[in-house]
Phi, psi and omega in degrees: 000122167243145172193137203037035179111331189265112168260154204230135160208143166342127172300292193330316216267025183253176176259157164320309177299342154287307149348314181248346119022278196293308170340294204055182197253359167209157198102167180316288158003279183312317172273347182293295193089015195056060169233045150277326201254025173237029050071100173268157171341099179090008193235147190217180195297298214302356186288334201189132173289165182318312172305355196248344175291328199281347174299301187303339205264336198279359167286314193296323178281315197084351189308163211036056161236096192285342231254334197282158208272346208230161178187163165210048202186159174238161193225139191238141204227142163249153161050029191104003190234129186289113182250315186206158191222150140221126182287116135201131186207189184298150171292357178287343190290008197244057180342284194306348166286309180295325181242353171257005181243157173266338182318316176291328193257319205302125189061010192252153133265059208264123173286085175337330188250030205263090193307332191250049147243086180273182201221145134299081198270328195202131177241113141242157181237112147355129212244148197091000169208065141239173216060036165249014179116316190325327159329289199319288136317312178277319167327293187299011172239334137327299202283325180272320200286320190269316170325299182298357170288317195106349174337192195202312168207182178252085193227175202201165187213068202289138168279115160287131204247149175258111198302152195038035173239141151250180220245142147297160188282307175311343153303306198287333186317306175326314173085136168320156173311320180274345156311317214293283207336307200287342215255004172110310189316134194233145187295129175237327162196171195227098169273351184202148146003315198232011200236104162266159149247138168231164184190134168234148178271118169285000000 
C-alpha cells in the first residue's frame, strides 16, 4: 500500500535490519521488541532478555522472506527510509492480551479463542519522524492485510487523547482514537476513561 509517500509492507517482505531502523537502540521500542502482549504463561520481561524478544520478534516476523505465508507485523517505508511497524495478527496470537488484560473483554461477550478476529496491539515510529502521520497509513494497511488474510474482523484497543496534553509513548503504542477512526474502525466499548476497543467487521 502507498499512499502520501509513504509505502507499507508486510514486515517478512522488509529486512530485519530495517525493522530494527525502526526500533532503534534505546528506549521502549527497542527493549519491548514488541513482546508484551505476546507475554506465555508464567513468563515476564525480568524472565528472558532483550536479545531473546528480538529472536521472537524476528521469527515472528519472518523478514526478509518475501516468499513466506506468515508475518506479523507491517513496515512504513517514506521516500526508501524504514519509519514505522505496526503489529497486527490473529489476536490469539497475543497470550498476553487474551489473559492478562482486561481492555479488551470488559463488558463484551467475546470468544477468546475465536482465531478470525485479528487485533492491532502496537505503533512505533522511528524516531526523527514522528508527528508526521505514519500511524495513519499503516492503520489503514492493518485493516486490508488483515481482510486479504481472511480475518472476520478487526479490533484495536486506542488511547484517547486530549489536544495539547501529551502521551508518554508507553501509553500511546496501543494508537490513537483518530487513527483507528480515519482507518474505518468504529467504537464498540469504553472499558476505561482513556481506553476504546474499536473494531470493523468484513
Amino acid at each position: 500500500m502507498t499512499a502520501g509517500g509513504i509505502t507499507v509492507v508486510p514486515a517478512n517482505e522488509a529486512s530485519w535490519e530495517d525493522l530494527q531502523t525502526v526500533f532503534g537502540t534505546r528506549g521502549d521500542a527497542s527493549r519491548c521488541q514488541c513482546q508484551r502482549y505476546k507475554l506465555r504463561p508464567r513468563e515476564s520481561f525480568a524472565s528472558f532478555p532483550a536479545e531473546e524478544r528480538a529472536d521472537r520478534l524476528r521469527q515472528q516476523t519472518d523478514c526478509g522472506h518475501r516468499g513466506s505465508g506468515t508475518t506479523s507485523g507491517l513496515v512504513a517505508y517514506l521516500e526508501g527510509e524504514p519509519v514505522g511497524w505496526c503489529a497486527v495478527e490473529p489476536r490469539t496470537a497475543y497470550a498476553g492480551l487474551v489473559r492478562n488484560y482486561r481492555v479488551p473483554w470488559a463488558g463484551r461477550r467475546e470468544d477468546k479463542t475465536d482465531d478470525s478476529v485479528w487485533a492491532v496491539t502496537c505503533f512505533v515510529t522511528r524516531g526523527g519522524y514522528r508527528k508526521r502521520g505514519i500511524t495513519y497509513p499503516l492503520a489503514k494497511a492493518a485493516v486490508e492485510f488483515a481482510r486479504e488474510r481472511g480475518a472476520a474482523a478487526l479490533e484495536a484497543y486506542a488511547m484517547i487523547t486530549e489536544p495539547g496534553k501529551e502521551i508518554a509513548w508507553g501509553e500511546l503504542h496501543v494508537g490513537a482514537l483518530s487513527v483507528y477512526e480515519k482507518a474505518g474502525l468504529r467504537e464498540v466499548s469504553r472499558p476505561s476513561k482513556r481506553r476504546v476497543v474499536m473494531r470493523i467487521d468484513f
